[in-house]
DSSP file (Angstrom, degrees, kcal/mol; ACC not computed):
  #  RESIDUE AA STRUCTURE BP1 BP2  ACC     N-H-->O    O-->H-N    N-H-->O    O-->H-N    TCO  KAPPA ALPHA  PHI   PSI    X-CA   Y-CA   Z-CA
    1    1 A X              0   0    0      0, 0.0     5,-0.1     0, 0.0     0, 0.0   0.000 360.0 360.0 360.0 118.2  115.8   71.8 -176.9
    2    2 A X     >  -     0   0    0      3,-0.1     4,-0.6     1,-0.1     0, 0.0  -0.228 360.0-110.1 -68.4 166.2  112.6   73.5 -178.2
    3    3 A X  H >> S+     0   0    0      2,-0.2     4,-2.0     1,-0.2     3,-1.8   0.952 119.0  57.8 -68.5 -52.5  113.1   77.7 -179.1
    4    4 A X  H 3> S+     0   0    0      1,-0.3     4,-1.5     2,-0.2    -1,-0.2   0.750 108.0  42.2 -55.1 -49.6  111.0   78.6 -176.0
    5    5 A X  H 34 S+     0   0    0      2,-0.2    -1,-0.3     1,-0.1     4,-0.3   0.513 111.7  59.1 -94.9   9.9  113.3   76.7 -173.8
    6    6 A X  H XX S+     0   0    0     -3,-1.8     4,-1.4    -4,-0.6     3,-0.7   0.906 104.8  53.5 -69.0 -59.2  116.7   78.3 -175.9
    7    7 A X  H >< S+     0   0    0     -4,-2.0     3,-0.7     1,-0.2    -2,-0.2   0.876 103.6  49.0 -38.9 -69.3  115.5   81.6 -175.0
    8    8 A X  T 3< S+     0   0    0     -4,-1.5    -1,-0.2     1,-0.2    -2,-0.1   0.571 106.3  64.6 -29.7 -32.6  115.3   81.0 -171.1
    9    9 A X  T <4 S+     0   0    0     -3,-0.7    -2,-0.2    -4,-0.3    -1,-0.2   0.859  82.9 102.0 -71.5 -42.4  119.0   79.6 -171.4
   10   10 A X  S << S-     0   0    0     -4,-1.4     2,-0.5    -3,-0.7     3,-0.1   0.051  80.0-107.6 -32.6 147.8  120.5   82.7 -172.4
   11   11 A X        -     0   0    0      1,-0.1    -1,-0.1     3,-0.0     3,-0.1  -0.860  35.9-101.0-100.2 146.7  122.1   84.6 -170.4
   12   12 A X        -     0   0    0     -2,-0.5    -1,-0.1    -4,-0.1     2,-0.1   0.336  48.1 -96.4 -54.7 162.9  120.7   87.6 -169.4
   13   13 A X        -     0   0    0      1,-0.1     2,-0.5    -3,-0.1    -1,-0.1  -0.440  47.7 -98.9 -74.3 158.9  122.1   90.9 -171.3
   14   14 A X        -     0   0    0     -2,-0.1     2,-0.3    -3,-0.1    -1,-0.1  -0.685  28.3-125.3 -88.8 138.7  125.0   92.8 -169.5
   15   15 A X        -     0   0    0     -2,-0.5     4,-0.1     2,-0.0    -1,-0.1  -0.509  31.8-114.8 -62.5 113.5  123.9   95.8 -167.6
   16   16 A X    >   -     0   0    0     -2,-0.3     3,-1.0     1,-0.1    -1,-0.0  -0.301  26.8-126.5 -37.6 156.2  126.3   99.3 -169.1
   17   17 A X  T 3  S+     0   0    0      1,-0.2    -1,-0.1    -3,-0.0    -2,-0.0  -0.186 105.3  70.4-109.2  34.0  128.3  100.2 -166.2
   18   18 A X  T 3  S+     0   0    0      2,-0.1    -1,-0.2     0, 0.0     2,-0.1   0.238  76.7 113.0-111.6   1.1  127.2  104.0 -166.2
   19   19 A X  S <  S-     0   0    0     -3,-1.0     3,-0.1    -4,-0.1     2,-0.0  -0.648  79.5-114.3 -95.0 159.1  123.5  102.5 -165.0
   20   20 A X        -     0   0    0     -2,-0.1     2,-0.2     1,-0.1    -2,-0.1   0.036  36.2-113.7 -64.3 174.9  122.6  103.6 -161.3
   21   21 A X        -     0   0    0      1,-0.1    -1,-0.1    -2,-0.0     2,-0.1  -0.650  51.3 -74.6-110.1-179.4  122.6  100.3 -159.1
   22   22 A X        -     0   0    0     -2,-0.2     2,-0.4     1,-0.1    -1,-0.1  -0.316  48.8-113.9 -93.4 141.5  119.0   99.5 -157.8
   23   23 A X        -     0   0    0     -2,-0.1     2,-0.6     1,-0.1     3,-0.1  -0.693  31.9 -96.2 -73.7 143.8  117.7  101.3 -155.3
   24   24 A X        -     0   0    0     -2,-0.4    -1,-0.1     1,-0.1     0, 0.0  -0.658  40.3-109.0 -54.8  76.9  116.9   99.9 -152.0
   25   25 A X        -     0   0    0     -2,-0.6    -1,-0.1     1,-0.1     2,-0.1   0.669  43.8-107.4 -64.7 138.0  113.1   98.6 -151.2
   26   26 A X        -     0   0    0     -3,-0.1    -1,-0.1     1,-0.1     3,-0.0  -0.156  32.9 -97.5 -49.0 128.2  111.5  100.9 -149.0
   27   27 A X        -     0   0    0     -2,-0.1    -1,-0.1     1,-0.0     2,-0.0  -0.200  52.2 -93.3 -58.2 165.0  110.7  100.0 -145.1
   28   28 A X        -     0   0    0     -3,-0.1     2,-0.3     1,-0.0    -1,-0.0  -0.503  41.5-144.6 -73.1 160.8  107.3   98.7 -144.4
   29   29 A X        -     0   0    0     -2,-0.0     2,-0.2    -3,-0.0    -1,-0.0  -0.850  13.9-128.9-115.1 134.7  104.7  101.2 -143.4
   30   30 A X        -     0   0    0     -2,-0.3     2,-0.5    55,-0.0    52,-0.1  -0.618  32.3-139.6 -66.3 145.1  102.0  100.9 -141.1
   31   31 A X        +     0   0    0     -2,-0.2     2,-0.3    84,-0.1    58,-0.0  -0.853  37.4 154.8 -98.0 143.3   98.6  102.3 -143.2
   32   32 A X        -     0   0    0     -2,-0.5     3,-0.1    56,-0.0    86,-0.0  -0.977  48.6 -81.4-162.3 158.2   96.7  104.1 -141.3
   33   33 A X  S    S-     0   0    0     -2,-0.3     3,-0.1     1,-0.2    78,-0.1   0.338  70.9 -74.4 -54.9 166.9   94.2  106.8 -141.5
   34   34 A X        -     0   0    0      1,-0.1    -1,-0.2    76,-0.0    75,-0.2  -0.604  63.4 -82.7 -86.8 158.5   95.6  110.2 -141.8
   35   35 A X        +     0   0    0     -3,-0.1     2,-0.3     2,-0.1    -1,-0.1  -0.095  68.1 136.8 -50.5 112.7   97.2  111.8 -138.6
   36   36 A X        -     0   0    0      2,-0.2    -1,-0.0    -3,-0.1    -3,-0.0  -0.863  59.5-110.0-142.5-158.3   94.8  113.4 -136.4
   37   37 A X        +     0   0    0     -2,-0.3     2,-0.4     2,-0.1    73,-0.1  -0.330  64.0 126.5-122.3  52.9   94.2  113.6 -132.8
   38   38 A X        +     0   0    0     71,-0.2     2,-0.3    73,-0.1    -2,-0.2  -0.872  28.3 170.5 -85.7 162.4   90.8  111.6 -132.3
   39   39 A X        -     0   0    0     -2,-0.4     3,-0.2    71,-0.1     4,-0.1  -0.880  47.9-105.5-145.2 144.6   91.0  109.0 -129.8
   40   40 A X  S    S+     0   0    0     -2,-0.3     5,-0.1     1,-0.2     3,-0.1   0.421 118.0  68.6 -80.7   8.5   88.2  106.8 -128.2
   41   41 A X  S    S+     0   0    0      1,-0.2    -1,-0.2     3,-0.1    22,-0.2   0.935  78.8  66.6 -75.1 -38.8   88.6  108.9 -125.3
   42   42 A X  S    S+     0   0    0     -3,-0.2    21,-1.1    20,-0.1    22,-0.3   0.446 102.4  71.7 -62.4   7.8   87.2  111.6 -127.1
   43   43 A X  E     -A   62   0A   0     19,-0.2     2,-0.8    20,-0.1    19,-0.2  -0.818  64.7-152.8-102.5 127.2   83.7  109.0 -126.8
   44   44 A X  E     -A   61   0A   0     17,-0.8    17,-1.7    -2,-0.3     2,-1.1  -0.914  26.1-124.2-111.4 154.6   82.0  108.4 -124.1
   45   45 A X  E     +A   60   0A   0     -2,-0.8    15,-0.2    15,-0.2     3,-0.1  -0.428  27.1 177.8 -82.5 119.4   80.3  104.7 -124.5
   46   46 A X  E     -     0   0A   0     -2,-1.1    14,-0.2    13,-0.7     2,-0.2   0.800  68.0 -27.5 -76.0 -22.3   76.7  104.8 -124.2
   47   47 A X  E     -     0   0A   0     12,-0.3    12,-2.3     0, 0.0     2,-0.6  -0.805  52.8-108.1 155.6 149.2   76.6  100.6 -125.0
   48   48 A X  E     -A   58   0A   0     10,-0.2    10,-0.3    -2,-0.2     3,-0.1  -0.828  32.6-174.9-103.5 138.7   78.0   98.0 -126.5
   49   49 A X  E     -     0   0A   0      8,-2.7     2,-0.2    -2,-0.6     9,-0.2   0.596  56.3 -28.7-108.4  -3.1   75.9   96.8 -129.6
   50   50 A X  E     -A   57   0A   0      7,-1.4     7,-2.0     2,-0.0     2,-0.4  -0.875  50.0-138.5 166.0 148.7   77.3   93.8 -131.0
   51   51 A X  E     +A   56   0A   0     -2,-0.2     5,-0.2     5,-0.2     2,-0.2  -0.981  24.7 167.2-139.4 139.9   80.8   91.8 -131.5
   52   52 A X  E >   -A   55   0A   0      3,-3.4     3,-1.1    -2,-0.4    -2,-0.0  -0.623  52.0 -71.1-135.1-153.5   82.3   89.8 -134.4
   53   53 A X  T 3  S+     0   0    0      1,-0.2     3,-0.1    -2,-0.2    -1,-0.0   0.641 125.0  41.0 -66.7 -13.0   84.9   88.3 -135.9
   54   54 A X  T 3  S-     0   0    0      1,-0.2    23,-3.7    21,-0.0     2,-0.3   0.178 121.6 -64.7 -82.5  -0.3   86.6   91.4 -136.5
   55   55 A X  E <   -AB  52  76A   0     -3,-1.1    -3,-3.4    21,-0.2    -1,-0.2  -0.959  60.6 -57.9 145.2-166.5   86.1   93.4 -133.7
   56   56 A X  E     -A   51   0A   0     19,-0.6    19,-0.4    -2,-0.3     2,-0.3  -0.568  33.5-150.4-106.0 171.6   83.2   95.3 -131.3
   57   57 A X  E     -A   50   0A   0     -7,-2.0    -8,-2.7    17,-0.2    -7,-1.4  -0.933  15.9-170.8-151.2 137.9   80.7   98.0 -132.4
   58   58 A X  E     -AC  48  73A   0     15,-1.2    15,-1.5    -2,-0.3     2,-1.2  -0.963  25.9-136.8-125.6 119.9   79.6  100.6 -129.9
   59   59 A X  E     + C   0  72A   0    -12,-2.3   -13,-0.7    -2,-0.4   -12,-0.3  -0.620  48.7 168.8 -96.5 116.8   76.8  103.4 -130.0
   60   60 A X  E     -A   45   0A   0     11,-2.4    11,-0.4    -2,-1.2     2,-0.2  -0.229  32.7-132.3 -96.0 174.6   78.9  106.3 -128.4
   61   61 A X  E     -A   44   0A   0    -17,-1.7   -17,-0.8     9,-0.2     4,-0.2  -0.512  25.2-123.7-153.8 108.5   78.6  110.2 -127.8
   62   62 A X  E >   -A   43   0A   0      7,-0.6     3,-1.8    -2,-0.2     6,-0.3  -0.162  17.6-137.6 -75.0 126.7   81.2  112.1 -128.6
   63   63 A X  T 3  S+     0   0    0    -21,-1.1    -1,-0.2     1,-0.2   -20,-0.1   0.459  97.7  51.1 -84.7  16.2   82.0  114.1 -125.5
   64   64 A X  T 3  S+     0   0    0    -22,-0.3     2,-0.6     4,-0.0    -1,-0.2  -0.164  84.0 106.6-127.3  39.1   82.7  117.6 -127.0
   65   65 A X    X   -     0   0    0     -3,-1.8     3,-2.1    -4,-0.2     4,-0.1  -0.936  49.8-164.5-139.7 115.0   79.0  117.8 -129.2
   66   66 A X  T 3  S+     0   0    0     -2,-0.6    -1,-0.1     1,-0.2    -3,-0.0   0.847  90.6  67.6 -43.7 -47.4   76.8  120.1 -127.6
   67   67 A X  T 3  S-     0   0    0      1,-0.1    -1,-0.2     2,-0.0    -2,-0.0   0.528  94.8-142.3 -83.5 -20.3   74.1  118.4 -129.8
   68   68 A X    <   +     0   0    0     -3,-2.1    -1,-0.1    -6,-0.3    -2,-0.1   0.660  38.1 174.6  84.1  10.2   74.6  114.8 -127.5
   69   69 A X        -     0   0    0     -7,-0.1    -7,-0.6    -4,-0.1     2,-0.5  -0.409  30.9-117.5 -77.7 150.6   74.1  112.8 -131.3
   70   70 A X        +     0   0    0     -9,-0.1    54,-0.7    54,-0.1     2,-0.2  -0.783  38.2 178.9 -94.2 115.6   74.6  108.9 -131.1
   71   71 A X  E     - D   0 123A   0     -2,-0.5   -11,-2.4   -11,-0.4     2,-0.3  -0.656  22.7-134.2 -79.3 150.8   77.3  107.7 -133.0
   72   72 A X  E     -CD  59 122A   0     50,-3.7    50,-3.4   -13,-0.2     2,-0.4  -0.962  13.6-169.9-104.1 150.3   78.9  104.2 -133.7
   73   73 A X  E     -CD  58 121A   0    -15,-1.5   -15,-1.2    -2,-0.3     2,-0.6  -0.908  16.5-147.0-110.7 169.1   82.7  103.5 -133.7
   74   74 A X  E     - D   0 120A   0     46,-1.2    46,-0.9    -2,-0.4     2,-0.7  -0.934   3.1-153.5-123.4 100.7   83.4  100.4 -134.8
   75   75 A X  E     + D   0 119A   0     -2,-0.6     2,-0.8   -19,-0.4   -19,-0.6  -0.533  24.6 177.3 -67.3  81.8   86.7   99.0 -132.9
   76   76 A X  E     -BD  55 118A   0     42,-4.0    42,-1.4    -2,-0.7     2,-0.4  -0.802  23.9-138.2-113.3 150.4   88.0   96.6 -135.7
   77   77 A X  E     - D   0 117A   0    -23,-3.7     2,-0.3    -2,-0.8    40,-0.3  -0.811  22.9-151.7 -92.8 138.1   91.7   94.6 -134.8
   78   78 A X        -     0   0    0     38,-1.5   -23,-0.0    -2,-0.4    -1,-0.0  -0.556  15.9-104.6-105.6 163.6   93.7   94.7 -137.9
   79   79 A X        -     0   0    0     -2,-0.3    -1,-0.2     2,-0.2     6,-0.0   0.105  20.0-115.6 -77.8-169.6   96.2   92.1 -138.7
   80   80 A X  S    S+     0   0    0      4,-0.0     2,-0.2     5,-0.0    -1,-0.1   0.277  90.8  97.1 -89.9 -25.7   99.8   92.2 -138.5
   81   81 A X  S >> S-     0   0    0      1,-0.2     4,-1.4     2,-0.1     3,-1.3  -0.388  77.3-133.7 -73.5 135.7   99.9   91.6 -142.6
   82   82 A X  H 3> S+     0   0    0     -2,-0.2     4,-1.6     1,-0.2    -1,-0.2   0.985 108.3  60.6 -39.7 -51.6  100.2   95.0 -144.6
   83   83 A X  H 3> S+     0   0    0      1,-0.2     4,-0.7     2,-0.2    -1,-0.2   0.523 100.0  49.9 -59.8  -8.1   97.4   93.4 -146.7
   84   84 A X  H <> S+     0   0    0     -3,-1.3     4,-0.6     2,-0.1    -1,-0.2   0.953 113.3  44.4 -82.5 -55.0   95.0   93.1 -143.8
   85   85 A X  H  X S+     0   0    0     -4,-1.4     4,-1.7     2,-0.2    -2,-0.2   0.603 110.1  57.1 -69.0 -12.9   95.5   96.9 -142.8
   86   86 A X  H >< S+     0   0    0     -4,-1.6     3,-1.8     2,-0.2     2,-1.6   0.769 115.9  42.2 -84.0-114.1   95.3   98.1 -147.0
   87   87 A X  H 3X S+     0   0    0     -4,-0.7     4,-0.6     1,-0.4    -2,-0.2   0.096 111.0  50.7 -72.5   6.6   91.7   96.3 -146.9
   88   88 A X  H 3X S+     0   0    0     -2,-1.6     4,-1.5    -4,-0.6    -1,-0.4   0.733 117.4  41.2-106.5 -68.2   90.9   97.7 -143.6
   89   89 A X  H <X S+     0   0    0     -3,-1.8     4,-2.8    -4,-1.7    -2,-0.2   0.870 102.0  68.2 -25.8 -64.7   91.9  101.1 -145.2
   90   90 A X  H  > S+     0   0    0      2,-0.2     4,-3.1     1,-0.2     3,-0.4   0.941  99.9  51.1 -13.5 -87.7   90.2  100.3 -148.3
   91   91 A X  H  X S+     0   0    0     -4,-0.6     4,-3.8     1,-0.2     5,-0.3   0.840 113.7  42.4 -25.2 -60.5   86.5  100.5 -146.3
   92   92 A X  H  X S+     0   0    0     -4,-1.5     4,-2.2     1,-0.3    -1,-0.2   0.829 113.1  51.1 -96.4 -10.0   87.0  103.6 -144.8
   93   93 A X  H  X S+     0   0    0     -4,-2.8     4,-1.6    -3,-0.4    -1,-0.3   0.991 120.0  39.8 -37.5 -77.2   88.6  105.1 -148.1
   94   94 A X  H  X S+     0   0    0     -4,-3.1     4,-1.1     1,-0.2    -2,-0.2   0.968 118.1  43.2 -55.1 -53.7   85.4  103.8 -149.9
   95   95 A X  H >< S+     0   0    0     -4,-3.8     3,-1.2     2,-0.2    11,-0.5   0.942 105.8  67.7 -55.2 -34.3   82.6  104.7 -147.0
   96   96 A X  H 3< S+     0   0    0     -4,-2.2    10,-0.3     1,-0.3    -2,-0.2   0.894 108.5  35.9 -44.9 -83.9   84.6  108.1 -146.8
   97   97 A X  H 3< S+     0   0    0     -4,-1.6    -1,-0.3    -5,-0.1    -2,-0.2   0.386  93.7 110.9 -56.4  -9.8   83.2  109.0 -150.7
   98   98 A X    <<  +     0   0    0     -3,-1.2     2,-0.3    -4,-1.1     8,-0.3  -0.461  39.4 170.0 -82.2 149.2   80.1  107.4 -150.2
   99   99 A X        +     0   0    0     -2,-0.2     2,-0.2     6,-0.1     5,-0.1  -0.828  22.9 137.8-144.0 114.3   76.7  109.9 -150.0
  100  100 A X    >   -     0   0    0     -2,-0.3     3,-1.8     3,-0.3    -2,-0.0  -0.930  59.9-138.7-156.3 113.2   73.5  107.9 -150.1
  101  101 A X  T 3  S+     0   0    0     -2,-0.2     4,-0.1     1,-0.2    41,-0.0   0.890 114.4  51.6 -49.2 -20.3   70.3  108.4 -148.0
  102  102 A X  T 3  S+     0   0    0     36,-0.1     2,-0.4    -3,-0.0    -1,-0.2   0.466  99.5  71.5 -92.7   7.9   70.8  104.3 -148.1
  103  103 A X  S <  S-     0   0    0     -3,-1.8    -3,-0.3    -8,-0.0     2,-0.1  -0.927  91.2-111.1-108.5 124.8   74.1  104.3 -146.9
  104  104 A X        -     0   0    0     -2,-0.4     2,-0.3    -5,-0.1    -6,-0.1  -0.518  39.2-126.6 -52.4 151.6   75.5  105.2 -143.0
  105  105 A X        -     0   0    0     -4,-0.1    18,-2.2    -2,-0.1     2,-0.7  -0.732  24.2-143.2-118.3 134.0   77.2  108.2 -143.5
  106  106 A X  E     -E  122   0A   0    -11,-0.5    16,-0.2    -2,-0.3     3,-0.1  -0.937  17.9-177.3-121.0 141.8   80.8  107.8 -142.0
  107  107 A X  E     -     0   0A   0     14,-1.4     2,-0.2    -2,-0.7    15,-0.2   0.513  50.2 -19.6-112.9  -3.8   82.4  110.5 -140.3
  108  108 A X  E     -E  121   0A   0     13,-1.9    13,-3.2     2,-0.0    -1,-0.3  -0.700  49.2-168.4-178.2 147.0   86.0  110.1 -139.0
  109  109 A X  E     +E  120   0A   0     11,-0.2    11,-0.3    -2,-0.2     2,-0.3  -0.830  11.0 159.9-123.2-158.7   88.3  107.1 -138.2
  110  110 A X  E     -E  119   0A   0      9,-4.2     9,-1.5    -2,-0.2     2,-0.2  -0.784  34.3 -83.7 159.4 152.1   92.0  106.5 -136.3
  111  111 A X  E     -E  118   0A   0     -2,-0.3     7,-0.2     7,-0.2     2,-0.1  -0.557  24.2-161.9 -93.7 148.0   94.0  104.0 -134.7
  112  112 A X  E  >> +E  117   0A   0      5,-1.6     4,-1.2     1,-0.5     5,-0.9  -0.760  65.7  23.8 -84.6 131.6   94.4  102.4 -131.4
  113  113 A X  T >45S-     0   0    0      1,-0.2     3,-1.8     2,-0.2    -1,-0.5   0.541 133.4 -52.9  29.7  97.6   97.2  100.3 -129.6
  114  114 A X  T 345S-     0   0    0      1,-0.3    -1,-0.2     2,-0.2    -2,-0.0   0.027 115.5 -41.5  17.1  58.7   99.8  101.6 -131.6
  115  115 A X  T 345S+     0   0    0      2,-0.3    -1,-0.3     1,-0.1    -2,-0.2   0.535 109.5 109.5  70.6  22.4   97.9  100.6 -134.8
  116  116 A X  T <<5S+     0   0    0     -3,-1.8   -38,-1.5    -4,-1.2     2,-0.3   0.488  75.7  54.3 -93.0   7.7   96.5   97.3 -134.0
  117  117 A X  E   < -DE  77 112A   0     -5,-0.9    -5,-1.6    -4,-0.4     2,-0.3  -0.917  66.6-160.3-153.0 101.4   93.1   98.5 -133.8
  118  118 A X  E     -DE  76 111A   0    -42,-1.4   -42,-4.0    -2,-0.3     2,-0.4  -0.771  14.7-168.5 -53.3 117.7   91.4  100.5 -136.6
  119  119 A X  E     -DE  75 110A   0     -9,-1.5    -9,-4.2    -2,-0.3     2,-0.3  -0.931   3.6-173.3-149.0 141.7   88.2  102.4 -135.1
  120  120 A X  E     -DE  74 109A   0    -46,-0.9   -46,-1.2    -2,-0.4     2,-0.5  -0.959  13.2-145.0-165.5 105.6   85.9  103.9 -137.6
  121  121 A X  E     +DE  73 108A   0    -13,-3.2   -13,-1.9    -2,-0.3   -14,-1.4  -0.777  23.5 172.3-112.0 148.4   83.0  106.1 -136.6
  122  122 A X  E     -DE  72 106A   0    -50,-3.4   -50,-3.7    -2,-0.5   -16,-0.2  -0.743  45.1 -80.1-142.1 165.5   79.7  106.0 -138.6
  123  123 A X  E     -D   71   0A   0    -18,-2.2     2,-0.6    -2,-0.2   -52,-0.2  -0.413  52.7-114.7 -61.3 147.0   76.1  107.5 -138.3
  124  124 A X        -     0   0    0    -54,-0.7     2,-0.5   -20,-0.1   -54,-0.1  -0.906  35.5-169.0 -89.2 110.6   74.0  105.2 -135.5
  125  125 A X        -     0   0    0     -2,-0.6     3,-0.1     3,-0.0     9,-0.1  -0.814  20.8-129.9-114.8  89.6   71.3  103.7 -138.0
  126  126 A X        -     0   0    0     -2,-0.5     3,-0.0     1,-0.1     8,-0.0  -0.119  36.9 -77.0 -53.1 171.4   68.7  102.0 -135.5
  127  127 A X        -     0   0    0      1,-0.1     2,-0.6     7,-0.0    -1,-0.1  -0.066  46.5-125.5 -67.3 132.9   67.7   98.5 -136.1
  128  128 A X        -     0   0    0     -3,-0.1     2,-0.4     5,-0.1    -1,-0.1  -0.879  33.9-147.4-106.4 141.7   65.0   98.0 -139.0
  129  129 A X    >>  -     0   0    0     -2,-0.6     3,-1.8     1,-0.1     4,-0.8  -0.974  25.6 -96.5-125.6 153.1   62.3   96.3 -137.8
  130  130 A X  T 34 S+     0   0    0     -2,-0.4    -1,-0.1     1,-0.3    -2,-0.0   0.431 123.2  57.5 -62.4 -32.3   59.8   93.9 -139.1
  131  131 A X  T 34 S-     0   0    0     -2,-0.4    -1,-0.3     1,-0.1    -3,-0.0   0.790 116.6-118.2 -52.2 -29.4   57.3   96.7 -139.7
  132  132 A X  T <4  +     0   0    0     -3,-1.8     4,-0.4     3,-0.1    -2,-0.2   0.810  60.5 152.3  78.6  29.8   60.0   98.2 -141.9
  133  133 A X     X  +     0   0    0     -4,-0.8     4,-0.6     1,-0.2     3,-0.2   0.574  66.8  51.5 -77.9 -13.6   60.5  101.4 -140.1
  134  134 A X  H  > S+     0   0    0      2,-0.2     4,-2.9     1,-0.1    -1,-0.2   0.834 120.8  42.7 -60.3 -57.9   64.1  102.1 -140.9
  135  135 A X  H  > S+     0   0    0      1,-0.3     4,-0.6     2,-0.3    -2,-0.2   0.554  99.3  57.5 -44.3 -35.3   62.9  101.6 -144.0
  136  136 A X  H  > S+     0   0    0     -4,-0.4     4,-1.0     2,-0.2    -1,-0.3   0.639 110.4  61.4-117.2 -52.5   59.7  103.3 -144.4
  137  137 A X  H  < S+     0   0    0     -4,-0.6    -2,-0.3     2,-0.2    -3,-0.1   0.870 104.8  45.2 -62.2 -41.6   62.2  106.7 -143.2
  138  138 A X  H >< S+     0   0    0     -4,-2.9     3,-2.8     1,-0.2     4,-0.5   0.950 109.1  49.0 -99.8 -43.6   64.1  106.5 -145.6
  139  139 A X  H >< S+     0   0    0     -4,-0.6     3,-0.9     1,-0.2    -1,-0.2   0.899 108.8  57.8 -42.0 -21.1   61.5  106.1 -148.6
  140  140 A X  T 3< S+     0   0    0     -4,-1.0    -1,-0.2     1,-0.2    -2,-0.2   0.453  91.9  67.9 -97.4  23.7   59.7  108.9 -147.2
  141  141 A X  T <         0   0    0     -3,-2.8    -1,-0.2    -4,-0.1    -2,-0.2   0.489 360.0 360.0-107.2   0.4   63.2  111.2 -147.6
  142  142 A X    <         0   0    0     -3,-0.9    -3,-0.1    -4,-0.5    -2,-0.1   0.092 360.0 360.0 100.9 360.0   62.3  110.6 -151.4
C-alpha cells in the first residue's frame, strides 16, 4: 500500500464531545430582485418586439409617467434550478452598476408567476440602422 493510499485508510480523528453538532443546511430560496411593488400591470404594452429562447421583449409605457417615455421589459422565464435564477440575477445585478452612453441604461426589475418569470426593464434603444444612426447619436454625445 503506497503512503498516499495509508493516509486515506485512517480513520478519521474523533470529534471532542463539547463540539456543537452541525447545523442544519438552510431551505432553498427563491433569488429574486429585491421586494418591491412593480408589476407588468404597472405597463401598458405598446408592442411586442421580439421573442427568444429565453423569453419575450416588449417596448412598453409605464402607466404612471406623465413624460409617456418608451421603455422595454424584458419577460425572461427562469428555470426551476437555483443556478438558472443566480445567473438571471447576476445580469440585472451587473446591468444595475453599469453607466455607459454605450450601454442601455436599466432601470428596475421584479418577478412574475410566483417567480417563474424574471422581467427586467431597460431604456428602449431603437434599432441601428445600416446608415449607422444609433450609432452616429451616440458618437455625437462625445
Amino acid at each position: 500500500m503506497g503512503p498516499l493510499r495509508a493516509l486515506n485508510a485512517r480513520a478519521p480523528a474523533p470529534v471532542p464531545s463539547s463540539a456543537a453538532p452541525p447545523k442544519p443546511a438552510p431551505a432553498p430560496v427563491v433569488v429574486a430582485p429585491r421586494t418591491n411593488t412593480t408589476r407588468m400591470d404597472d405597463f401598458s404594452v405598446v408592442r411586442k418586439l421580439g421573442r427568444g429562447s429565453f423569453g419575450e421583449v416588449f417596448a412598453c409605457v409605464r402607466r404612471d409617467d406623465p413624460s409617456r417615455r418608451l421603455v422595454v421589459v424584458k419577460k425572461i422565464t427562469m428555470g426551476a434550478k437555483r443556478s438558472d435564477q443566480e445567473d438571471a440575477m447576476n445580469e440585472c445585478r451587473v446591468l444595475a452598476k453599469l453607466d455607459s452612453p454605450y450601454v442601455t441604461k436599466y432601470y428596475d426589475s421584479f418577478v412574475e408567476n410566483g417567480g417563474k418569470e424574471l422581467c427586467i426593464v431597460m431604456e428602449y434603444a431603437p434599432k441601428v440602422r445600416a446608415g449607422g444612426g444609433r450609432m452616429r447619436c451616440l458618437a455625437s454625445r462625445g
